[in-house]
Structure formats: C-alpha cells, structure tokens
C-alpha positions, 0 to 999 in steps of 0.5 A, a space after each residue: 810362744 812358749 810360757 814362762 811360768 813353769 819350766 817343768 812337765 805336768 807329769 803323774 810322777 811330779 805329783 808323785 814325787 812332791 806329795 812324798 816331799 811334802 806330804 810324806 806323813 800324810 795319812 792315808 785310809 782304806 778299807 779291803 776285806 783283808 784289812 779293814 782298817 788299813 792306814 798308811 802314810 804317803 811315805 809309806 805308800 810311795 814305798 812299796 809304789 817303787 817296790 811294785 814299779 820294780 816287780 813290774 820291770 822284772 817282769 819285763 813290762 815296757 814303755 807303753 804296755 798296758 796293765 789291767 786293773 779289775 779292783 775297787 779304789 783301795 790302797 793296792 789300787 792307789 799304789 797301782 795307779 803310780 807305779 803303772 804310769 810313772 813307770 811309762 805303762 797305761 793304766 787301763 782300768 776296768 769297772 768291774 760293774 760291767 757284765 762279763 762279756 764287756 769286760 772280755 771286750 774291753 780286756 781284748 780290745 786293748 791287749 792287756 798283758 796283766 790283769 791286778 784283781 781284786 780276790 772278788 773277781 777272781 772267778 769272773 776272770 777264771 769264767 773268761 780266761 780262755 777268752 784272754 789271749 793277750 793277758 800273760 798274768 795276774 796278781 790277786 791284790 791280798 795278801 798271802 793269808 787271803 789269796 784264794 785258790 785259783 785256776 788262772 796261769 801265772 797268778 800271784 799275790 800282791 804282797 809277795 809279787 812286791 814284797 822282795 822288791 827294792 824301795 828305790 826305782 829311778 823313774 823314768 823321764 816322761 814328757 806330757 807327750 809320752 802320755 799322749 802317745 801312750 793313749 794313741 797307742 791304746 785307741 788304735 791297737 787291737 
C-alpha cells in the first residue's frame, strides 16, 4: 500500500533546492586557512554548487563515479557534498585522521576517480600517489593565491577548477533508489 502523504522522493537535491528557495539568504560561516573568516549565504553557496556540478560533467563524471573528498568540514567541502550527490556520483569521504596506509586502502578499495584535498594533505597524497591507480586527478580546495606546489598529475585549484563554470546546472532526476544502487555499487566494486 503506498502512503499519501508525500508524493515526492526524499532526495539531497530536494533538500537542496528548498533550502535555497527559503533559506537563500541564510548565513553560512566557516573558517579555512585561506579565508579565516569566511561567510556565505546559502544563495551564495547553491551557486557555485551548480558552477562545481558543472566543472564535474566537464570532466566527464558519470552517473554512480566516485569522488574523494580528503578535507576538514568547511564551505568547499559543504559545496562538495551537493554538488557530487545531486549530480548522481558518491561522495565518498575519507577522515583524514586516518594513518596513510588506510586511506590508500580506502582510496583503493573504492576506485576513486578524484580526490578534493585540503592543501594540508597535499603531501600525504603526494607520499601515496604511485600507489593510485584508479585516481585520474585532484583539485586542492584553495584558492589561486594559496595553492601549493605539487608533483601530483592532473591537479587543479578549486577556485579556478570552478570559477568559468555557468551558475545553472539542470540536475538530474533522482530516485531514492538511485542512491541505493549508488552505495551497492560502492560496497561490492573493487
């Protein structure tokens, strides 16, 4: 017997799309060692979400892909989490607490294809890069002013990874069954 009191799916991209419909000019506060003192409204941040879902079909992200994230809970990592999953990809986060031979493993084991770093972590992943074989890229979430030197392949900047992107994106439709599937496909790949 189907319920009647809800006719829609309980997706991250409804959450999404009503914060930004009511709480559009919500604050939000972070703090990064780029910008200590950074504040955003949600408007602002739903934003450059689309800008970042945009630069991610541009690299040719699909349906189900997983993407890395390596960072501390900031406002990059808050436009990550909406952008990966509203998009269809897994959000796959990693603690980066963890000693580096788990998170190769982790890394590994679930065949990420990109890796969004903190510029802290930018050397642990440059200790463990030849140990990556599934991971194509990586974007150091900073800006252009504090992006470190690096060895690693392919790695970008956050701001200038998003900053030509068009603010519109037509998300796609999700069910809650697409991200169980989603999940599925984590546990048993790799």
């Amino acid at each position: 017997m189907n319920g009647l009191m809800m006719d829609s799916q309980l997706t991250i991209t409804s959450i999404m799309r009503h914060a930004d419909r009511i709480n559009s000019k919500s604050e939000i506060v972070s703090v990064t060692g780029d910008n200590p003192h950074h504040k955003y409204t949600y408007g602002d941040a739903f934003r450059r979400v689309r800008k970042l879902a945009n630069a991610l079909q541009n690299v040719g992200f699909e349906m189900g892909d997983r993407i890395a994230t390596l960072a501390w809970n900031d406002y990059r990592h808050f436009e990550l989490y909406y952008a990966i999953s509203c998009s269809g990809q897994v959000c796959h986060t990693i603690n980066p607490r963890l000693f580096p031979e788990q998170i190769d493993f982790i890394i590994n084991h679930a065949a990420d294809q990109w890796v969004f770093t903190d510029p802290m972590f930018v050397p642990l992943l440059e200790a463990l890069k030849d140990q990556l074989p599934t991971v194509r890229g990586y974007v150091v979430m900073t800006d252009t002013a504090h992006m470190p030197a690096t060895s690693l392949n392919n790695c970008h900047c956050y701001e200038t990874f998003i900053g030509d992107q068009a603010d519109t994106f037509e998300w796609p439709d999700l069910s809650e069954a697409d991200r169980q599937l989603s999940m599925l496909h984590l546990r048993h790949d790799g």
